[in-house]
C-alpha atoms as one frame of an Amber mdcrd trajectory, in Angstrom:
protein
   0.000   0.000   0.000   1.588   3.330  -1.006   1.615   5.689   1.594  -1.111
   8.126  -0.077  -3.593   5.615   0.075  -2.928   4.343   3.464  -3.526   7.831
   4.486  -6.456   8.275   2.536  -7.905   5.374   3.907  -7.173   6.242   7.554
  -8.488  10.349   6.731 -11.663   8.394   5.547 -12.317   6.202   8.536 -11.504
   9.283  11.040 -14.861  11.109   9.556 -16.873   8.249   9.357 -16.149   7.706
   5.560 -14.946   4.432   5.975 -16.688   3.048   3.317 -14.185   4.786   0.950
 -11.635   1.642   1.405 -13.419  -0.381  -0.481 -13.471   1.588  -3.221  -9.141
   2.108  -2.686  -8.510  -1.594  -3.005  -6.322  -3.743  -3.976  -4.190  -0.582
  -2.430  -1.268  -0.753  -5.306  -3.575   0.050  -8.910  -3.043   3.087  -9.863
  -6.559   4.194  -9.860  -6.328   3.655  -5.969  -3.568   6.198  -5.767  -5.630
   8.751  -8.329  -8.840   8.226  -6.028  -6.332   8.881  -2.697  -5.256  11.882
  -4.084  -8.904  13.150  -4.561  -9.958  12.583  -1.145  -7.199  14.182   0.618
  -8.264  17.133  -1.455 -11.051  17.397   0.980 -11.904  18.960   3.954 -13.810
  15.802   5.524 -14.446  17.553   8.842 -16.325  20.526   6.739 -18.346  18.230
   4.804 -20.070  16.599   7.471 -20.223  19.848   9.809 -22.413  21.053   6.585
 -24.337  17.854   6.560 -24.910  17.855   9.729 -25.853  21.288  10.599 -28.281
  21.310   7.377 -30.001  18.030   7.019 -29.833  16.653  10.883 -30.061  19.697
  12.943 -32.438  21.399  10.958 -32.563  25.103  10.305 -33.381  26.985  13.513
 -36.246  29.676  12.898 -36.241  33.400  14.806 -40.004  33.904  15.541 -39.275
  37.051  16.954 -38.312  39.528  13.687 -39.447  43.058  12.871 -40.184  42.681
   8.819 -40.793  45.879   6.628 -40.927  46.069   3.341 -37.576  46.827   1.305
 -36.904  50.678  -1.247 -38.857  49.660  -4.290 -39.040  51.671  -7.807 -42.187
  50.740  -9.840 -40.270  50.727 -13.367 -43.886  50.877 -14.822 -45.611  53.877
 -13.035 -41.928  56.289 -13.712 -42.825  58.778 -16.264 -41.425  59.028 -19.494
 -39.157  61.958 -18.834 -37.764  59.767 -15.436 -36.931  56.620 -17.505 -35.420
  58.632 -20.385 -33.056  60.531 -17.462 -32.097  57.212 -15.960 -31.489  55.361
 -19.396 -29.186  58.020 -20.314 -27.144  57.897 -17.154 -26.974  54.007 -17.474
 -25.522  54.779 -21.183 -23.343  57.229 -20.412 -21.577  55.260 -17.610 -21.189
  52.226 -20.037 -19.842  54.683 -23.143 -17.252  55.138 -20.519 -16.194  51.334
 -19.868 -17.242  51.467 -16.361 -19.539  48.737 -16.694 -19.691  44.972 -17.386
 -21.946  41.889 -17.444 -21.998  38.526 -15.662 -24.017  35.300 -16.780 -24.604
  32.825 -14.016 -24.454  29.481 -16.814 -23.144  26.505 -14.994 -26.453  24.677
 -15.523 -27.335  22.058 -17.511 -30.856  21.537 -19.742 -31.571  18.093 -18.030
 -35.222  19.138 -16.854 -35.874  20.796 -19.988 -34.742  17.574 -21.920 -32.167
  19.003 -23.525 -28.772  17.489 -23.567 -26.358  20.411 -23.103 -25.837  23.054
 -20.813 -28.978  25.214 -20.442 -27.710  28.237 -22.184 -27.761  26.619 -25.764
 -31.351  25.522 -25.605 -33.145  27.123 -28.599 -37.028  28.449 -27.400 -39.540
  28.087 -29.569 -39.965  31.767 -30.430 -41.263  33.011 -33.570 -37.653  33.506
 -34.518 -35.698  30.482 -32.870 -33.300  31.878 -30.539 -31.136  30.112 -27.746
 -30.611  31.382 -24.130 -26.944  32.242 -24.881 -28.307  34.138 -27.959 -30.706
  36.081 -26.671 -28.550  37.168 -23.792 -26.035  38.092 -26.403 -28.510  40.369
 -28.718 -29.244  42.135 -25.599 -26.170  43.172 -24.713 -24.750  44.188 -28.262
 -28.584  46.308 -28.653 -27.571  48.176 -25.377 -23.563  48.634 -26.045 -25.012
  49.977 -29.702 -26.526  52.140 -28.297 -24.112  53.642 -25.937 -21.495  53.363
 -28.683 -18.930  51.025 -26.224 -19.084  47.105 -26.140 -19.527  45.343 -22.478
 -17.304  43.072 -21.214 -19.180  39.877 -20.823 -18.194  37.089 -17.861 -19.725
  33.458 -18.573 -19.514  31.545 -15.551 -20.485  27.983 -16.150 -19.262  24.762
 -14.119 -16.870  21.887 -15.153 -19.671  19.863 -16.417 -20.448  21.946 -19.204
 -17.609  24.595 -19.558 -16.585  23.126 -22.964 -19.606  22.397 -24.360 -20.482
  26.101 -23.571 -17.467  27.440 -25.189 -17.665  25.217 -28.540 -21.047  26.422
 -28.839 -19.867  30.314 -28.891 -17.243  29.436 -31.587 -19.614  27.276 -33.532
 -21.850  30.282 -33.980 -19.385  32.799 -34.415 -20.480  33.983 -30.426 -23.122
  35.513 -32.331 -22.040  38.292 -34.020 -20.135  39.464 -30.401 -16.793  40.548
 -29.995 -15.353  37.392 -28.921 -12.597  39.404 -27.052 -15.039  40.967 -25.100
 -16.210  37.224 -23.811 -14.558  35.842 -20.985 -15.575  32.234 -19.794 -14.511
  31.081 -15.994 -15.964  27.836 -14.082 -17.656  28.024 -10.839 -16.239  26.194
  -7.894 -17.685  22.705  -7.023 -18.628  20.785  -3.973 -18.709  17.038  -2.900
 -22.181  15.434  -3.137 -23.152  13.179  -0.573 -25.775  10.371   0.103 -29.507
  10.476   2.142 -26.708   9.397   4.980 -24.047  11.673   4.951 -21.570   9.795
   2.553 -19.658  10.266   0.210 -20.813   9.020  -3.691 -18.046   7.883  -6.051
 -17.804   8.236  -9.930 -15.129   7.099 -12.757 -12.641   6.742  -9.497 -13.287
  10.241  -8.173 -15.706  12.101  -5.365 -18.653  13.413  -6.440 -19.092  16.672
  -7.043 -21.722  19.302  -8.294 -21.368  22.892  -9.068 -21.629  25.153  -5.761
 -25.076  27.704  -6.378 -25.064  30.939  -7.887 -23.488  32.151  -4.571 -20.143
  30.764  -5.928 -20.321  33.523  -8.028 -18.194  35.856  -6.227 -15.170  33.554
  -5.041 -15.148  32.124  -8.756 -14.821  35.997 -10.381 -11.675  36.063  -7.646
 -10.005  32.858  -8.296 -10.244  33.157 -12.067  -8.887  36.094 -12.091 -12.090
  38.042 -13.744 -12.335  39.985 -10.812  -8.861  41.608 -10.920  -9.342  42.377
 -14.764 -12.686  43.951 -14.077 -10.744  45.946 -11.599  -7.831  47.032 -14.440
 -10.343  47.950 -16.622 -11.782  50.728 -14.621 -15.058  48.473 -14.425 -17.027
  50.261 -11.153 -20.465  48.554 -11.808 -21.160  44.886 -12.971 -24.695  43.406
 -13.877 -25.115  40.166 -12.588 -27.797  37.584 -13.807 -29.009  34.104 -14.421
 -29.051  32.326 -18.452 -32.952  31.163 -17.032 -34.610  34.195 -17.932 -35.726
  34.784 -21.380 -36.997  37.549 -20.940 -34.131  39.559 -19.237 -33.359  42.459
 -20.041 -29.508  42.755 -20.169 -27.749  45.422 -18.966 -31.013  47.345 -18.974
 -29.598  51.340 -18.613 -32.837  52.548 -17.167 -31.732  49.663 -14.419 -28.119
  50.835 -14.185 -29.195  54.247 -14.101 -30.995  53.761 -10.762 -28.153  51.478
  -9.394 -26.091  54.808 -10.018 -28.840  57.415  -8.627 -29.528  54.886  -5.385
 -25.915  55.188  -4.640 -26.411  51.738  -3.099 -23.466  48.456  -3.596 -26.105
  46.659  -4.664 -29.609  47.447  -6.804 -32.190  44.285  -7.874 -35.012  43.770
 -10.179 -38.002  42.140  -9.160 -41.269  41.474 -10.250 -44.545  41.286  -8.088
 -46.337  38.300  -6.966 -49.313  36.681  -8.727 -50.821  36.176  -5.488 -49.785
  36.687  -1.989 -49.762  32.529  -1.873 -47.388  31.984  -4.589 -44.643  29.679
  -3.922 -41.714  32.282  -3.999 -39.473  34.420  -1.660 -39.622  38.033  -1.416
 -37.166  40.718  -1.082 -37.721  41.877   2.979 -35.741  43.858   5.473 -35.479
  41.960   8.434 -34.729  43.609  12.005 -33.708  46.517   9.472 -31.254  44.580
   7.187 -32.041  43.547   3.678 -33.020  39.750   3.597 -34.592  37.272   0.835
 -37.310  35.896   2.679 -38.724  32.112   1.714 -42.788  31.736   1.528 -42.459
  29.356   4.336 -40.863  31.697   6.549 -43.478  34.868   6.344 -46.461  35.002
   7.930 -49.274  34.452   6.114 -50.772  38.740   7.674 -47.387  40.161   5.909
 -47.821  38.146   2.956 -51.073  38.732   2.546 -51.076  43.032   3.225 -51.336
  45.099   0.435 -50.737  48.983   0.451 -53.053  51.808  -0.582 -52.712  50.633
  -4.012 -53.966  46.847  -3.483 -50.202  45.846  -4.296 -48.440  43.366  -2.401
 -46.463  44.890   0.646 -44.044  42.022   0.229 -44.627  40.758  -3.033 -41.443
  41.337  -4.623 -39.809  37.977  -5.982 -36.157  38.640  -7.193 -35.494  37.365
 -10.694 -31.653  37.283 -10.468 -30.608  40.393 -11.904 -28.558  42.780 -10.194
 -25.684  45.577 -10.396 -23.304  45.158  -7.623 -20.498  47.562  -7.042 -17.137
  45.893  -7.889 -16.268  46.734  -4.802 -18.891  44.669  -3.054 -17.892  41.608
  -5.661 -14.231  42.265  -3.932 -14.943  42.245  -0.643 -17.690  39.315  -1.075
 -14.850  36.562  -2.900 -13.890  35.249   0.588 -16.745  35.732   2.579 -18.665
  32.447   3.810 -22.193  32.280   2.440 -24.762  29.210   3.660 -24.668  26.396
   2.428 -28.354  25.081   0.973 -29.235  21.807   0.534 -31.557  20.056  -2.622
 -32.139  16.400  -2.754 -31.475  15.182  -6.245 -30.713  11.988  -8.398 -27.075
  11.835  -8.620 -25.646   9.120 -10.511 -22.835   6.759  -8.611 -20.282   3.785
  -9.043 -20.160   0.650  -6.983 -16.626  -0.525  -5.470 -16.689  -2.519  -8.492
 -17.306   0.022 -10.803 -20.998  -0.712 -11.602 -22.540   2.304 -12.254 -25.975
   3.296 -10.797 -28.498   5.375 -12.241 -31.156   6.218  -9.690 -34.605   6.190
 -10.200 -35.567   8.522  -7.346 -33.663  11.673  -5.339 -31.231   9.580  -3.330
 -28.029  12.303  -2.659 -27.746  15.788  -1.420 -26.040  18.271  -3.195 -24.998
  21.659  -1.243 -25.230  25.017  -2.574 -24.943  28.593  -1.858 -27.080  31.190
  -2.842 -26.641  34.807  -4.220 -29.265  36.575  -1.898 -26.902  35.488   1.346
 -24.663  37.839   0.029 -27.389  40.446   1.438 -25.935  40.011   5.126 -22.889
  41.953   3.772 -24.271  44.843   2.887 -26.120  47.639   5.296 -29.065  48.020
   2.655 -30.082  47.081  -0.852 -32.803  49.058  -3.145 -35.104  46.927  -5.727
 -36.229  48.225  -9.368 -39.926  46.067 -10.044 -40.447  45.391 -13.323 -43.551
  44.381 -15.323 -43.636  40.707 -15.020 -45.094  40.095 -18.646 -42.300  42.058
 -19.958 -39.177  41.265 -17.880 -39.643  37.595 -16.514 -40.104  34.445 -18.548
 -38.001  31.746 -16.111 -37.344  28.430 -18.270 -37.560  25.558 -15.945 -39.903
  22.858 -16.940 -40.504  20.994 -19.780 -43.863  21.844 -20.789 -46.801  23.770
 -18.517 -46.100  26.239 -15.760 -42.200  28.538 -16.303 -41.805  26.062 -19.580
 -40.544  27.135 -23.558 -44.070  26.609 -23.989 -45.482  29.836 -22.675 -43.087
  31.201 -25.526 -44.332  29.740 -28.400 -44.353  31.911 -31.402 -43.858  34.569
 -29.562 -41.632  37.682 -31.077 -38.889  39.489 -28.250 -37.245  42.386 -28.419
């Protein structure tokens, strides 16, 4: 047994990942000394701390909070003159290269039943159009129109990081300056079983890509961040490939991240009904906070103000201009880790794979809106839901390409 494995094997047993040794023997094949390398890549007593702490101690609830509702601009009620003032101070800032954009694309388009990362599944518009391609429109309309090109970040995850980037070159990255495109992965996280352990695939840990809130380590560690900085970037839009409706690097948006003179500005959209299943933007004992349904109370969700509009109705829709400053000081802050029970495919110790045919492992993620506890406030821009916010997450019904269908965009 080469030392690395013995070690690996005795790591594994100390945090009650003993079941590991199986998969290292016999102790001398090379793929025992590969997989031993991989494990003492990990911080085993971290990985079950977070299991622990999220899936057997449960999530312990403050009933005693003050909630009010958070700075919201009604895009739609701001008068003509208003929107054309904020438009032009969102263009002006990105004529001077102050500004930049960042696509959250580490997904793939498995519940959509496509087989490719999300971003290059076409929609059913009246003019065929993929995520990635809309997205890309959008930002060449808006740096057209300000006369400067924006710097565009693609964060995806090592599952689909090539695929993403042959798909830009295959179609030319639509017409974009590929110069201007910058493609970084997200960091990743084991995956662990219903109990805590650890799965094993083609003689390596399991991982999965770490949430959206990886965002702001992954703009560090690739480097992004520090070229943003060079660059005299001061502003950076931040949102998800889901939306097909978004509006990139919307200037009336910018404009009011600029006149708020806030680190960090959101859209949102309002509620269908106080009872729909989403979280709301919030402040909390006075801080900002992204509440979940199941944590307001059914009176707060439920009041309305003079205008019969939700008081706390405002579901973010991932897009949001954070000061680089913010992104700086956020890359090595801790954020929560989340957890979603999913199928994850696994090996046997004899290499057998297994694909399950229910959720049987836990993957652990962080979210964007815990970056909130860093910052003293945070003011929200509602847009008009019809206009602004088409999420694609299903395969047909309900937040699906079908409610798309022959439709024309922008």
């Amino acid at each position: 047994m080469s030392e690395r494995v013995k070690l690996a094997a005795h790591t594994a047993a100390k945090y009650d990942q003993g079941h590991l040794d199986r998969f290292l023997k016999p102790y001398h094949k090379a793929e025992s000394d590969f997989l031993a390398r991989d494990i003492l890549s990990l911080d085993m007593g971290n990985i079950n701390k977070t299991y622990n702490s999220i899936i057997k101690a449960g999530k312990s609830e403050d009933a005693d909070f003050l909630l009010e509702p958070p700075e919201v601009m009604v895009k739609y009620e701001v008068s003509e003159a208003e929107l054309r003032e904020l438009s032009d101070t969102g263009s002006k800032f990105i004529a001077e290269g102050r500004f930049a954009a960042v696509t959250m694309a580490g997904g793939q388009g498995t519940r959509l039943g496509h087989d490719g990362p999300k971003g290059t599944f076409v929609l059913p518009l009246k003019e065929p159009r993929s995520l990635f391609q809309i997205q890309c429109e959008g930002l060449k309309r808006v740096g057209d129109m300000a006369g400067n090109q924006i710097p565009w970040f693609i964060m995806t995850s090592r599952g689909n990081h090539e695929a993403t980037v042959d798909f830009f070159r295959e179609n030319s990255y639509f017409g974009y300056d590929k110069n201007l495109v910058r493609f970084f992965s997200q960091n990743e996280v084991p995956v662990v079983d219903l109990n805590g352990k650890l799965l094993v695939r083609d003689n390596c840990i399991v991982r999965a890509p770490d949430g959206n809130g990886g965002i702001f380590a992954a703009l560090a560690s690739s480097g992004n961040l520090e070229i943003m900085e060079r660059s005299g970037v001061e502003k950076v839009f931040v949102c998800g490939i889901d939306n097909a409706l978004i509006r990139m690097a919307d200037p009336v948006f910018l404009g009011y991240a600029i006149r708020n003179g806030k680190q960090l500005t959101s859209k949102s959209v309002l509620k269908r009904s106080f009872d729909e299943k989403a979280g709301v933007f919030v402040r909390r004992n006075g801080k900002p906070y992204y509440i979940e349904y199941t944590e307001i109370p059914e009176d707060k969700a439920a009041a309305t103000d003079r205008n019969g509009n939700l008081l706390f109705g405002d579901i973010g829709i991932v897009a949001y201009v954070y000061d680089t400053a913010l992104l700086k000081n956020l890359a090595d802050k801790p954020l929560p880790y989340h957890s979603a029970i999913k199928k994850i495919p696994f090996c046997m110790p004899d290499g057998t794979l297994i694909e399950p045919d229910k959720p049987n492992a836990v993957k652990f993620e962080s979210f964007i809106f815990d970056s909130f506890d860093y910052v003293d406030d945070i003011a929200v821009m509602r847009a008009d839901r019809s206009e602004e916010f088409a999420p694609i997450k299903n395969r047909t019904g309900e937040d699906s390409p079908e409610v798309l269908a022959g439709r024309s965009l922008l």
